[in-house]
C-alpha positions as CSV (number, residue, x, y, z in Angstrom):
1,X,0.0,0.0,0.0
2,X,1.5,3.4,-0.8
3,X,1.5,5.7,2.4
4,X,-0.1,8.9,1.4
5,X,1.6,12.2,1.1
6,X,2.9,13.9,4.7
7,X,3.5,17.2,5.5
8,X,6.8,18.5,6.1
9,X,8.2,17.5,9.9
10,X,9.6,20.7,10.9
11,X,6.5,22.6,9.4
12,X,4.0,20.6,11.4
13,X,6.6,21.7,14.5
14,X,6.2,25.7,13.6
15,X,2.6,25.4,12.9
16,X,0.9,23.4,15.4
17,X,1.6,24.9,18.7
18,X,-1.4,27.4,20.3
19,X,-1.0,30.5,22.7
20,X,-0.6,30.2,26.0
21,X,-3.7,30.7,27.6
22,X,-4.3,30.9,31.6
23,X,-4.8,28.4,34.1
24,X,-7.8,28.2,36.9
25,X,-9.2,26.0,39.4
26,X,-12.4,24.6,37.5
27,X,-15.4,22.8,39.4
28,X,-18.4,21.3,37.7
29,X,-21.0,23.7,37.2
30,X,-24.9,23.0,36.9
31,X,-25.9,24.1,33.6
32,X,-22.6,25.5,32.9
33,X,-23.4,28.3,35.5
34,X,-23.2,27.5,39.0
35,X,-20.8,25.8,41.1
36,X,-21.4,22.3,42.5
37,X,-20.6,22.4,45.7
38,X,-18.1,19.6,47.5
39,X,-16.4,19.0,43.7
40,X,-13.0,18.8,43.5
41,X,-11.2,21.8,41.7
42,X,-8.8,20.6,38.4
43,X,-6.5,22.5,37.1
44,X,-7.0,23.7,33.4
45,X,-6.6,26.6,30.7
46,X,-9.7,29.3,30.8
47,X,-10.9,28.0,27.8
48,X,-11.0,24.3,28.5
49,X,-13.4,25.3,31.3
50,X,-15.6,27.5,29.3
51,X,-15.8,24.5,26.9
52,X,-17.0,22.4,29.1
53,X,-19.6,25.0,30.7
54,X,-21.1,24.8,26.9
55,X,-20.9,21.0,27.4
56,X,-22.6,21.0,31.1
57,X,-25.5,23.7,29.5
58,X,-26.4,21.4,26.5
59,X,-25.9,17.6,27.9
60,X,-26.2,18.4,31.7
61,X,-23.5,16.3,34.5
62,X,-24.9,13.1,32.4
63,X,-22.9,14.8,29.6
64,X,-19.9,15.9,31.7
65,X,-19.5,12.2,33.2
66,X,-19.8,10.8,29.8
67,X,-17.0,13.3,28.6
68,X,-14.8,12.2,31.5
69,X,-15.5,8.9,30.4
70,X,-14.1,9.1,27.0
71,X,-10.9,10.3,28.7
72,X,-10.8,7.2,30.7
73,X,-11.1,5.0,27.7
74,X,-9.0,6.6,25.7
75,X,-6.2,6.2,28.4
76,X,-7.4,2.0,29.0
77,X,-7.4,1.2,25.4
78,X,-3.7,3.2,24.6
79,X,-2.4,1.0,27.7
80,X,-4.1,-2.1,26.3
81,X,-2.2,-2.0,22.8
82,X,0.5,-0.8,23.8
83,X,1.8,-1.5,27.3
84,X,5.1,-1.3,29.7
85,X,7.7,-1.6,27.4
86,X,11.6,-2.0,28.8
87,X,12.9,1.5,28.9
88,X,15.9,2.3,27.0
89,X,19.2,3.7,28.4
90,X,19.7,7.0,28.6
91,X,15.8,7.8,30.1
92,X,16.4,9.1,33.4
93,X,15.1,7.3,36.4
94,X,12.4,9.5,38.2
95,X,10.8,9.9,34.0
96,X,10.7,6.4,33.3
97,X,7.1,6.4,34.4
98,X,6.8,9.8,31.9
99,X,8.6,8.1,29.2
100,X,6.0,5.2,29.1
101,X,3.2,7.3,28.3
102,X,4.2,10.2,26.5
103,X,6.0,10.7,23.6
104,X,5.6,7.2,22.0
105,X,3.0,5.4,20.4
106,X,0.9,4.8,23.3
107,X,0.9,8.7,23.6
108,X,0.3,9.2,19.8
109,X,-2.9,6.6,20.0
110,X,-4.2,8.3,22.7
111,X,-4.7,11.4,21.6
112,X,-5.4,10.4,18.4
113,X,-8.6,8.3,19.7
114,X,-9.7,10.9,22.1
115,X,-10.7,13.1,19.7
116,X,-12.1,10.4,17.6
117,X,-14.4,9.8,20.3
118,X,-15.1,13.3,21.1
119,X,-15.9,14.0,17.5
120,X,-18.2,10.9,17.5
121,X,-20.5,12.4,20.5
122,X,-19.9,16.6,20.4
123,X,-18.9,17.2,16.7
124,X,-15.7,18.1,15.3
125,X,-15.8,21.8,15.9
126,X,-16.3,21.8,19.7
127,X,-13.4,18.9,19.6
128,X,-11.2,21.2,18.2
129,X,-11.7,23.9,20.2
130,X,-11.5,21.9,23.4
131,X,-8.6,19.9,23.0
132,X,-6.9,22.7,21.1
133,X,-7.1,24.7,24.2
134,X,-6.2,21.2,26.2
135,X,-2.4,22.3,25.0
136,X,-2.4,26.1,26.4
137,X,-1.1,25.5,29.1
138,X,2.1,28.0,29.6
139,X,5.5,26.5,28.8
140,X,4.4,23.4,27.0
141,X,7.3,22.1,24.9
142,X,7.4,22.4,21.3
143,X,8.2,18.8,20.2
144,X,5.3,18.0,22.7
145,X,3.0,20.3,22.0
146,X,3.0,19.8,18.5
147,X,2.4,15.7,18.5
148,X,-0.6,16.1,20.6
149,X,-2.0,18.6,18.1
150,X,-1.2,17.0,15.3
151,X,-2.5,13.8,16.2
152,X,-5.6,15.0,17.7
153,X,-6.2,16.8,14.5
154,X,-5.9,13.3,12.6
155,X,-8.6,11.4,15.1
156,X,-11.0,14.3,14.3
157,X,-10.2,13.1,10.9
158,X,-11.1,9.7,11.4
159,X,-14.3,10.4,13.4
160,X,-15.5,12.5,10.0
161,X,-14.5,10.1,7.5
162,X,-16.2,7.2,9.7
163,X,-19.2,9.2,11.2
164,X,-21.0,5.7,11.7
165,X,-18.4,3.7,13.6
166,X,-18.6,2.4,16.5
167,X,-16.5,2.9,19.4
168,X,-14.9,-0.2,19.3
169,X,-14.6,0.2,15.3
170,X,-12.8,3.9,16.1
171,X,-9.9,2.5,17.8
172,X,-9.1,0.3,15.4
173,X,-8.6,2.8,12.2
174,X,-6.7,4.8,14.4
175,X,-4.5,1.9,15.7
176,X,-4.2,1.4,11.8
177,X,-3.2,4.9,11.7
178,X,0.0,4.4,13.8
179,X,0.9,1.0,11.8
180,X,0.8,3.4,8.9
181,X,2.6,6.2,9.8
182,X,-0.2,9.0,9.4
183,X,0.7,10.0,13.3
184,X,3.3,11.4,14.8
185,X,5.7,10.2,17.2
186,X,9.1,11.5,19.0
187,X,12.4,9.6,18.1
188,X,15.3,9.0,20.4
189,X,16.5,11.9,20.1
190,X,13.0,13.5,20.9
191,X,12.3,14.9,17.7
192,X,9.1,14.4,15.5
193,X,9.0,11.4,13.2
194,X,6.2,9.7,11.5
195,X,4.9,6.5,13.5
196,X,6.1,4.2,11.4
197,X,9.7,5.2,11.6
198,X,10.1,4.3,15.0
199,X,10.2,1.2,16.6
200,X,7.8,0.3,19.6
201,X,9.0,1.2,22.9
202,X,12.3,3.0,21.3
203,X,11.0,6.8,21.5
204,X,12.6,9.4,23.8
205,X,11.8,12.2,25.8
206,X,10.8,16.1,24.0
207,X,13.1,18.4,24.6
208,X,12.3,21.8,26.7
209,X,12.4,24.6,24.5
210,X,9.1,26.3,23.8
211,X,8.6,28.6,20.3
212,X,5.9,31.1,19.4
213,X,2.5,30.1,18.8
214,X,1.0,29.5,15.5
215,X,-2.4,28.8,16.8
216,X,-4.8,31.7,18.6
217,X,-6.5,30.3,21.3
218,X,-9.9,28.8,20.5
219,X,-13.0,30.8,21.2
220,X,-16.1,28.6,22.8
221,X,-19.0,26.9,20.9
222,X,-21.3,24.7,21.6
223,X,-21.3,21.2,22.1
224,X,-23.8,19.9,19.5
225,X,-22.7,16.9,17.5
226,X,-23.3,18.5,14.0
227,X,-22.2,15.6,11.5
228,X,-22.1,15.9,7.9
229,X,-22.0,19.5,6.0
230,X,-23.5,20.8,9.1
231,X,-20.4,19.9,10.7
232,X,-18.3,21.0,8.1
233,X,-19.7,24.2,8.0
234,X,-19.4,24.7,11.7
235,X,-15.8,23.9,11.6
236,X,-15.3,26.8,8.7
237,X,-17.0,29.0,10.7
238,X,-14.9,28.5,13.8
239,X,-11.9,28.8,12.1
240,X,-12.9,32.6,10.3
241,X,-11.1,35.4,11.9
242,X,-14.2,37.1,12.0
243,X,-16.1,34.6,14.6
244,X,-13.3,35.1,16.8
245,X,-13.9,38.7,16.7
246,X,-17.4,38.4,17.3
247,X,-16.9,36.1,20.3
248,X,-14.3,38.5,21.6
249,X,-16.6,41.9,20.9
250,X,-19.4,39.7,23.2
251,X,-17.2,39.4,25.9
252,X,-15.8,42.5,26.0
253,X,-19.4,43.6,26.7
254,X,-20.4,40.8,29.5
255,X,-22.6,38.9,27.1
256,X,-21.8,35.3,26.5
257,X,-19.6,35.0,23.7
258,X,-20.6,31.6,22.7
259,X,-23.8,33.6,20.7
260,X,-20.7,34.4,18.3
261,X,-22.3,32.2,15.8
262,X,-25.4,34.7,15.5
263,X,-23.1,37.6,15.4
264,X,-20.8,36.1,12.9
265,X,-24.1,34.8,10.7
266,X,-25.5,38.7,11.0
267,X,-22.2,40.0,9.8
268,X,-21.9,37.8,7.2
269,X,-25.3,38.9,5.7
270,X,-25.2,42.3,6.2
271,X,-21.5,42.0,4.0
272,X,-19.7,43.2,6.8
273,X,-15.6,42.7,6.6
274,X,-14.7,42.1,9.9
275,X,-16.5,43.1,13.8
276,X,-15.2,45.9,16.2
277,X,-17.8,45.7,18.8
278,X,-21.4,44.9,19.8
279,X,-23.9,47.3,21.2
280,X,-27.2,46.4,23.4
281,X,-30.1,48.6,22.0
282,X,-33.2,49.4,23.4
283,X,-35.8,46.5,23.9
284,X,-38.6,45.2,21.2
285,X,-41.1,43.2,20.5
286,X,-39.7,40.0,19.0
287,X,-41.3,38.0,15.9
288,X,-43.0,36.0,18.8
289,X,-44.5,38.7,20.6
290,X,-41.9,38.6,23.7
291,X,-40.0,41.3,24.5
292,X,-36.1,41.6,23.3
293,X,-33.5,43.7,22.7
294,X,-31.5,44.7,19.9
295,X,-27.7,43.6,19.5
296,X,-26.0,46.0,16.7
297,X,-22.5,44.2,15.2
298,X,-20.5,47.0,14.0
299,X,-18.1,46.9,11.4
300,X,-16.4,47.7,8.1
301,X,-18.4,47.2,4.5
302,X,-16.5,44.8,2.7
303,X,-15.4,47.1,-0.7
304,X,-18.0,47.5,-3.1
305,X,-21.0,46.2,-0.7
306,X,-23.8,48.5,-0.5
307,X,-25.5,48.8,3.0
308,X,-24.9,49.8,6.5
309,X,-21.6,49.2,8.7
310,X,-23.3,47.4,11.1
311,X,-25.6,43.9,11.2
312,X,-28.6,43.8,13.5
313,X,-29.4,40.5,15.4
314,X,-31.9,40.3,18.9
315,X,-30.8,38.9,22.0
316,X,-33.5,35.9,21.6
317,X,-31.4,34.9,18.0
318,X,-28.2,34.8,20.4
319,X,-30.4,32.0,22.5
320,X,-32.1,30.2,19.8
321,X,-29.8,30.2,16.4
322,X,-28.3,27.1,16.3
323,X,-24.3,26.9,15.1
324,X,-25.2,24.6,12.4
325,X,-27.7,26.6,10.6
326,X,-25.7,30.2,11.6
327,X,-22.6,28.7,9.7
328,X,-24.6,27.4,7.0
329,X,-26.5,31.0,6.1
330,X,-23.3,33.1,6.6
331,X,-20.7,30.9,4.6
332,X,-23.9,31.1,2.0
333,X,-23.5,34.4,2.0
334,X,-20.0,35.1,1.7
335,X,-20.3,32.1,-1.4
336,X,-23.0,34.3,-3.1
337,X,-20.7,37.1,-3.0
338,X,-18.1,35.5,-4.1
339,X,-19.8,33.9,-7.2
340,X,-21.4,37.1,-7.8
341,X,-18.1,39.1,-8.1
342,X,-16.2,36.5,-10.1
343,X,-19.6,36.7,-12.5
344,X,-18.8,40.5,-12.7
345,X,-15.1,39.9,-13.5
346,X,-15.9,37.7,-16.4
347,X,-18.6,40.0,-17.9
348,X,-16.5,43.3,-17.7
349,X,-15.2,44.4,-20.6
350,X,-11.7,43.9,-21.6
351,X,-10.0,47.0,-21.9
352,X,-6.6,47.4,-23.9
353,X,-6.3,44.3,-24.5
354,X,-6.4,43.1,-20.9
């Protein structure tokens, strides 16, 4: 079988490391909101916490226990395949017990199926977000840091191409993943190499050096399990500048940012370039008859759009909208203007021969 092409080693080290992001104390909360008393704190990035507040407000504790359950498999079945091996010479002794799960193949499996199974049960695009923001944490090392990334990337991969496997079925493309070299893997020296370039049990230890980040950190989302194009287009939308800046202009006025998805579908209609900030107008009469309030988006025209510099959106569209079908209607809309200006470019007339 001919292994497909790979990217470039030392790219996939520059590209795939995130921003440090800060730590906190997280507890459970009920509905994403409130504290549950007499939980233990863990230690995570901001945004890991905020992730899984959208996870607790859409699937409840049920939903948290099941995410924390995924974790735990994903750590018994790495350990089944591939157990204690002999460590080599060289590892020191207080990180032997480090060198067995990190950095080799058990490592690469691990994170590789996590996400699989993440994908599986809260779509691709909260995945990404979440265990994105998993490797924030201040001071991670490069070689490290990148692995996990990369990997995790490729077991959201295999969730999408396989949205109808099992569990059980999951964990064995992936393990067919490391047979094949499509993960990634640290030699003896500690540097990257593909999976199948390095024997079982015969990988080092990263090295300590920490670069820039490629990688901003992820803004929150829901956890819905969009599959299909509804998960594609959730992904694209997450990954435009301009839902990040909609998320952050939310925040920056104490509203919850995870109605970024609204903002960014408003924009995206009203052919807005990019958002500076959102403004709370006065309240209205919603389409149902409730009362609501107005939420202006205010921006730049992209060049050549007619129409105002802002997009108009009501607080009950930021509870209501869901991701898939904001992502869907504003990557329409940028399509339609896209197709509309390259129509316009091949009906202009040529001028001097151009």
């Amino acid at each position: 079988m001919n292994t497909p092409a790979r990217p470039d080693l030392a790219e996939v080290r520059r590209s795939y490391q995130v921003a440090d992001d800060v730590m906190i104390d997280y507890r459970p909360r009920v509905a994403g909101l409130v504290d549950i008393p007499f939980t233990d704190a863990r230690r995570m990035t901001r945004t890991e916490g905020a992730l899984l507040d959208t996870l607790t407000q859409r699937h409840g504790l049920l939903g948290l226990r099941n995410f924390a359950g995924l974790a735990d498999q994903a750590f018994a079945e790495a350990e089944r395949r591939y157990p204690d091996q002999p460590v080599p010479a060289g590892i020191p002794g207080d990180r032997q017990r480090e060198w067995q799960g990190n950095d080799g193949h058990r490592d690469a499996f691990r994170h590789c199926y996590w996400n699989a199974l993440m994908t599986k049960d809260y779509g691709r695009g909260w995945t990404s977000a979440f265990a994105t923001a998993h490797e924030g944490v201040p001071g991670n090392w490069a070689n490290r840091e990148a692995m996990d990334l990369y990997n995790n990337a490729v077991g959201r991969q295999i969730a999408a191409d396989h949205p109808n496997a099992t569990r059980e079925q999951l964990a064995g493309h992936v393990a067919q993943a490391v047979r094949d070299g499509r993960l990634v893997v640290l030699d003896a020296r500690g540097q990257l190499a593909w999976s199948d370039g390095v024997r079982i049990g015969r990988h080092g230890l990263s090295p300590d050096d920490v670069i820039g980040p490629r990688l901003p950190t992820p803004g929150t989302q829901s956890s819905a399990a969009p599959h299909g194009r509804d998960g594609e287009a959730v992904a694209a939308m997450v990954a435009h500048p301009m839902y990040a800046q909609a998320a952050g202009a939310l925040d920056a006025q104490g509203m919850n940012p995870l109605g970024a998805h609204v903002v960014f579908n408003g924009a995206m209609q009203a052919g807005l370039a990019n958002v500076h900030r959102v403004s709370l107008g006065n309240e209205v009469i919603g389409a149902d008859g409730m009362p609501t309030r107005h939420v202006f988006a205010l921006g730049d025209r992209l060049p050549g759009t007619a129409g105002r510099d802002y997009a108009m959106v009501t607080q009950r569209d930021l509870e209501t909208v869901q991701p898939g079908d904001a992502a869907r209607a504003g990557l329409g809309a940028e399509q339609a203007r896209a197709a509309a200006l390259a129509q316009d470019r091949t009906q202009a007339p040529r001028v001097m021969g151009v």
